[in-house]
Each structure stands twice: as C-alpha cells, then as structure tokens.
Residue, then its C-alpha position, 0 to 999 in steps of 0.5 A: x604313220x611313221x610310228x605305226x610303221x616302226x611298229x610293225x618292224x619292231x613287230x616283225x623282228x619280235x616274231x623272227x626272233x620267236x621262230x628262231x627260239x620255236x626252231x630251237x625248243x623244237x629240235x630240243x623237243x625231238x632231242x628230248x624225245x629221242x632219249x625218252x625212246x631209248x629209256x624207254x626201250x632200256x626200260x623194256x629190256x629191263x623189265x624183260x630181263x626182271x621178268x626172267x629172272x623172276x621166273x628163274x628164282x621161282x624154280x630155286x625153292x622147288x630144286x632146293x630138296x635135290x641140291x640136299x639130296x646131292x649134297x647129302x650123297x656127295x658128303x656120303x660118297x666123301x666119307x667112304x672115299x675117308x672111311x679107312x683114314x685115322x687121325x692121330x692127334x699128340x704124336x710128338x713131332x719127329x726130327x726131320x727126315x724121320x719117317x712117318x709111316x715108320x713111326x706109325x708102325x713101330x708106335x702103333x702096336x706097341x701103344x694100343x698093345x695089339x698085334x697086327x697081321x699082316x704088318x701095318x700097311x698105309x697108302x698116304x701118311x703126312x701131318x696136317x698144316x705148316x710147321x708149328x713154332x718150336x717153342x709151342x711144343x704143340x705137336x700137329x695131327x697125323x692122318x694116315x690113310x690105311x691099305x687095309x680098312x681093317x686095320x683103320x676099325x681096328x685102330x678106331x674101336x681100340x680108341x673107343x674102347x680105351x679112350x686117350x693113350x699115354x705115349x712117353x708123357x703125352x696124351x695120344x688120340x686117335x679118331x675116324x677122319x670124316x668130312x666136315x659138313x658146311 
C-alpha cells in the first residue's frame, strides 16, 4: 500500500508540474496572440493604404496627356520670355574689367557690317559659366539679352544668312538662345 501511496504522490506533484507548465503555454498563447492581432491590424492598414495607392497610380496614365500639354506651354512660355537673347559663342575674353555691353557694341556692327539705328541696347549681358583656365585659350559664350527683339532677329538672320564670322583670327557664332528640352 505504501507503494501505491508514493505513487499517487509522484502522481500528483507530475500533475502540478503540468499545470504549471499548462499556465505557462497558456500566457505564452495569449502573448502570442496578442502580437498576431497587432500584425494583423499592421497587416490591414497596409493593405488599405496599397489599395489607395493603387487607386492613385491609376489616375497617372490618364493626367499623363496634361503634364505634356503643361510641360509643352512651360517650355513655349520659356522660349518667348528667351526669344530676344543671342548667344555669342568665340568672342575672345576681354581683360578684366572691360565692359561686355561695350564690347558687344562696338563689335557687333563692325562684324556683321550692318548699321543699327537706334544704337545696340541690351538689358542683361554676361558670359557663361566660371572662368576657364588662361592657358585653354578657349573663350566662354556670351549671351546677351536685346531691349529691342529686332535688333536680336536681325543679329539671328545675318548669322543664318553668312554663317560663322571671322574676328581678328577667330570664328565668331552667333545663335537664338532657347530653352533646352529634358
């Protein structure tokens, strides 16, 4: 009896241990749980969220004819804002402090042999991009905003019609300064 007696004890202490390991699987359960809701719930915002953005990339295709059309009329409104600066490409870098609008001025007749009345007038004038190396030897573009879009056409159409110029030794170009399209 005495064995079946210890039996029952090494029974019992057997089943507490299992109701503590049962508590234990069982708040690891709920814990477990717990985080599968709040994938879940992430899981749900995501999937709302992909579903609107979807709905928003549908719409891209069709507003792609008007971002062309607004692109098209930007770069046109460009242009014309443009349509009245040359660019000069050769013109030998002068020393420093000379006066480009000067320059321009007295040059300009002279080389193209055309008389312009009222006298060359420009609003902006400056060369293009930092200093070049002295040694380069390659002069940097000018471009030159007209007051009058005339005396620009006129400057563009000579350019056409003759082609480069030669100053003292050097080619001299002369081109309608547009927007460059992307």
């Amino acid at each position: 009896m005495e064995h079946i007696l210890q039996e029952i004890t090494a029974v019992g202490r057997c089943l507490e241990a299992m109701d503590f390991m049962i508590a234990d699987l069982s708040a690891d359960s709920k814990s477990i749980q717990g985080d599968i809701d709040r994938f879940q719930d992430k899981v749900t915002q995501l999937d709302h969220r992909l579903t609107d953005v979807k709905g928003r990339l549908a719409i891209l295709p069709n507003r792609d004819p008007e971002l062309q059309f607004l692109r098209n009329k930007l770069t046109d409104l460009e242009d014309r804002s443009w349509r009245d600066n040359v660019c000069f490409l050769g013109i030998l870098e002068c020393k420093e402090g000379m006066d480009i609008r000067a320059s321009l001025r007295d040059l300009l007749p002279e080389l193209i042999g055309l008389v312009f009345s009222p006298m060359l007038e420009f609003q902006r004038t400056h060369r293009i991009g930092p200093p070049h190396k002295a040694d380069s030897g390659k002069p940097r573009p000018i471009t030159a905003s007209f007051r009058r879009h005339e005396q620009a056409h006129q400057l563009i159409r000579a350019a056409r019609t003759h082609g480069p110029y030669t100053f003292e030794g050097h080619e001299i170009h002369m081109a309608a300064d547009f927007v460059t399209q992307n």
